[in-house]
N, C-alpha and C positions, 0 to 999 in steps of 0.2 A: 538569539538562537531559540529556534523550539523544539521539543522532540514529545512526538505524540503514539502511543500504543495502538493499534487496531488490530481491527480482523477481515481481512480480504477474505470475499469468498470469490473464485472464478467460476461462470457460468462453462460448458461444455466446450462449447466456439473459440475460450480464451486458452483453454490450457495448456495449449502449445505455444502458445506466443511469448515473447520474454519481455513481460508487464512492467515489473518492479526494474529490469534492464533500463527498458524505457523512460519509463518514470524517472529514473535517478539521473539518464543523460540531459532526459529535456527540460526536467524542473529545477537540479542541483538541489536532487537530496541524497541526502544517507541514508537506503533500508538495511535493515539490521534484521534476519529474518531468527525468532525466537522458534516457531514451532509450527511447523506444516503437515499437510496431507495433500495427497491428489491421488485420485481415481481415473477411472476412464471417463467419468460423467461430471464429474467436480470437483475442483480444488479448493483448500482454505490456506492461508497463511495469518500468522499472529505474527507480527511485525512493529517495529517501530521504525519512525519517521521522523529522520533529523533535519533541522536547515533551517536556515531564514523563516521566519512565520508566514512569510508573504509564499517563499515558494513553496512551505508545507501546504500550506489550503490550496492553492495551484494544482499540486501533486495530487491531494482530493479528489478537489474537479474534476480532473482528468482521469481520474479513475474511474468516478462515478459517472462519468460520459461516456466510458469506455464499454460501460457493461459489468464492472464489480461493484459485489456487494462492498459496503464499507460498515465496517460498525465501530466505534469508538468505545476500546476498553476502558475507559475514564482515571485514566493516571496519565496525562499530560503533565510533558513536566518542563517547565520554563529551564532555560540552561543561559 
């Protein structure tokens, strides 16, 4: 298992859409959402991301394909 901390930011176009929803059905993870914001113009989420290693980096990708920022708050934590 890996579980890794970040900082989603949503561009304008995403902040209606149910991202992290998504994410957790198609990749099989766990977000665990610690601390957000959202505007009319941009959202953030500080989250962490549980699962397999293979489908956390998946969950990644897919995000950073999607149009989210990703920034890694560098406390990854092997589980």
């Amino acid at each position: 298992m890996k579980g890794i901390r970040v900082r989603l930011t949503f561009p304008e176009e995403l902040i209606r859409e149910p991202i992290l929803a998504l994410v957790a059905r198609e990749h099989d993870v766990l977000p665990n959402i610690r601390r957000a914001s959202v505007e009319e113009n941009e959202g953030w989420i500080v989250c962490e991301l549980d699962g397999e290693a293979r489908a956390v980096d998946a969950a990644i990708a897919w995000l950073e394909k999607r149009g989210v920022g990703v920034d890694y708050l560098g406390d990854a934590v092997e589980s």
